[in-house]
C-alpha positions in Angstrom: 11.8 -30.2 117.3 11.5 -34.3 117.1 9.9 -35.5 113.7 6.8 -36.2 115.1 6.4 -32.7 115.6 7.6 -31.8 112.0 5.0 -34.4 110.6 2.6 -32.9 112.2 3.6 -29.1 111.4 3.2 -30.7 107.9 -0.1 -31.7 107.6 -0.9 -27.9 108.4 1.6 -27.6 105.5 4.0 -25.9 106.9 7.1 -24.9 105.3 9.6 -25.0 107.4 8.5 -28.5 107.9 8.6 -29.3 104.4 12.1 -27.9 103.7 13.3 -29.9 107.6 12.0 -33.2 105.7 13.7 -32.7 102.8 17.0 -31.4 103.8 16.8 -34.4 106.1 15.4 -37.4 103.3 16.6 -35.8 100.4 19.9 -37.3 99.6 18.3 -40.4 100.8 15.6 -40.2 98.2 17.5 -39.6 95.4 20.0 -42.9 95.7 17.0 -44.5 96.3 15.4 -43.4 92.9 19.2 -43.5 91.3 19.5 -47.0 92.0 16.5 -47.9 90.4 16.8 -45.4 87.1 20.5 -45.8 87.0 20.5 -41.8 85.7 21.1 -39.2 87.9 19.4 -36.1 86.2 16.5 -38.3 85.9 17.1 -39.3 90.0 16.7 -35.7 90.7 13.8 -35.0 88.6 12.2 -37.9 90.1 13.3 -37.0 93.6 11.4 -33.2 93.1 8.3 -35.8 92.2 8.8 -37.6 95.4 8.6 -34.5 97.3 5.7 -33.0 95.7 3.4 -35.9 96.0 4.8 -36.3 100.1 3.1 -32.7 100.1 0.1 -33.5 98.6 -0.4 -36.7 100.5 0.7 -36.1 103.7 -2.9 -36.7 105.2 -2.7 -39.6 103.9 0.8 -41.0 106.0 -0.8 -42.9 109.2 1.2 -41.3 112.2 1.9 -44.7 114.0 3.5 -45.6 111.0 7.9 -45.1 109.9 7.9 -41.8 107.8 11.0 -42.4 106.0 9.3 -45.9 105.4 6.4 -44.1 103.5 8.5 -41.6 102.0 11.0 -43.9 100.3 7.5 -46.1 99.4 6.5 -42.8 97.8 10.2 -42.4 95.8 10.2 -46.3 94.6 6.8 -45.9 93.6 7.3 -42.9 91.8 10.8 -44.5 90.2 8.6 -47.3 89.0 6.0 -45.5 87.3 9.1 -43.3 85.4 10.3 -46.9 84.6 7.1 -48.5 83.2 6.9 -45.6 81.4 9.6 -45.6 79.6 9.3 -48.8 78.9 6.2 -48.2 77.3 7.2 -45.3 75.0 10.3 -47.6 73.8 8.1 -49.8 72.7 5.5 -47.6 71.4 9.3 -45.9 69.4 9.9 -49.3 68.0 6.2 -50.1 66.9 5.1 -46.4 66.0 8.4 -44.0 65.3 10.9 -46.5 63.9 8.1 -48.3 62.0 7.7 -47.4 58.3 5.5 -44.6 58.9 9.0 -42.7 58.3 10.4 -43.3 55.3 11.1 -39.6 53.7 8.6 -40.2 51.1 5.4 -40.6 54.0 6.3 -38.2 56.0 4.0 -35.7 54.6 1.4 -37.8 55.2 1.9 -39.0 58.5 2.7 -35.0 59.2 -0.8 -34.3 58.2 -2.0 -37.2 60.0 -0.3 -35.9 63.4 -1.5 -33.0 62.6 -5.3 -34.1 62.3 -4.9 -36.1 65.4 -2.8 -34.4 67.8 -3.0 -31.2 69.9 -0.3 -28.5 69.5 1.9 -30.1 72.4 1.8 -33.8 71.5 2.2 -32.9 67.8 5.6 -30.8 69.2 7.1 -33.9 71.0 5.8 -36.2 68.4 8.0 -34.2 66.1 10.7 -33.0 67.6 11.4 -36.7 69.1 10.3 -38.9 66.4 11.7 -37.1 63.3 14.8 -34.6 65.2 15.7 -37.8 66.9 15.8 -35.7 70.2 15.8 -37.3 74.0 12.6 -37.1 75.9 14.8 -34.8 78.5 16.1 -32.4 75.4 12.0 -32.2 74.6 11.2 -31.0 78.1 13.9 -28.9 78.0 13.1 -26.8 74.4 9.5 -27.0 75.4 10.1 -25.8 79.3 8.2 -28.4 80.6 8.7 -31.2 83.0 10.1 -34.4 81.7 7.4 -36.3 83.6 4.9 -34.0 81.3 6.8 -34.8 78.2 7.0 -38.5 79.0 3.3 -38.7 79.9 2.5 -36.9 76.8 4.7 -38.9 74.3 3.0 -42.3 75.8 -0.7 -40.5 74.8 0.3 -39.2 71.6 1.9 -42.9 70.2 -1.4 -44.5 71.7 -3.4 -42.0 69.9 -1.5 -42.8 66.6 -1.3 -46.4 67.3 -5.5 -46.2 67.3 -5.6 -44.2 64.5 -2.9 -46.2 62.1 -4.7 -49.7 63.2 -8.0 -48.1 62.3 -6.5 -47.2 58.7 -5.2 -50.5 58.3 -8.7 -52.3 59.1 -10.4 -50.4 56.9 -8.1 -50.6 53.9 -8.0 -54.7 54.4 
């Protein structure tokens, strides 16, 4: 069966297609992704992504056009995003989590205030990352969810605190 035929087995998603793709792009994919994230358990994860959102947008992928083109778009796009991300939650760690919200004697407060502000599973990662000092992949791990999840949940909860701590400090000027 030539790939054109796989392609279009997949956009009747087809899984025999699927798993043809990937046990042909896979290893492919992932140094692709590892070169960019320069961490391999992160390369995987990210590679999984890269899969899943080939699934979803297959019907999108013009058939005159180089699949492993798209798909390796798809895998540098979705390494990108993982990178920003991070990016972003390091520096909403240094202006939020390493900040002096921490000392010991506030963290009662700023407990209640995560609390107040947070649902249950931002309030978890807030915790268990900001005050047990634990990686974003140890989170998704304890929690059993994905570390895309966990990363995309960190980056709300800081912005949520963020708001909420600028807010305070307006109103007590």
């Amino acid at each position: 069966m030539g790939e054109k035929d796989v392609i279009n087995k997949l956009y009747t998603y087809n899984q025999d297609a699927f798993r043809s793709v990937y046990e042909k792009y896979s290893k492919l994919v992932y140094y692709v992704i590892k070169k960019l994230v320069r961490d391999g358990e992160v390369a995987k994860e990210l590679s999984q992504d890269t899969f899943v959102k080939m699934w979803k947008k297959i019907h999108s992928f013009d058939q005159n056009s180089n699949f492993q083109a798209w798909l390796l778009t798809i895998a540098k796009n979705t390494a990108r995003d993982y990178l920003r991300c991070k990016k972003k939650i390091e520096l909403c760690d240094e202006d939020v989590i390493k900040s002096n919200y921490f000392p010991q004697k506030l963290f009662d407060e700023f407990d209640l205030d995560c609390k107040g502000i947070l649902n249950e599973l931002e309030y978890s990662i807030i915790i268990l990352s900001a005050v047990y000092h634990l990686k974003r992949k140890e989170v998704a791990e304890i929690l059993g969810k994905p570390l895309g999840t966990i990363l995309r949940v960190h980056n709300e909860a800081t912005d949520k605190l963020k708001a909420f701590y600028n807010l305070n400090d307006k109103k007590s000027k």
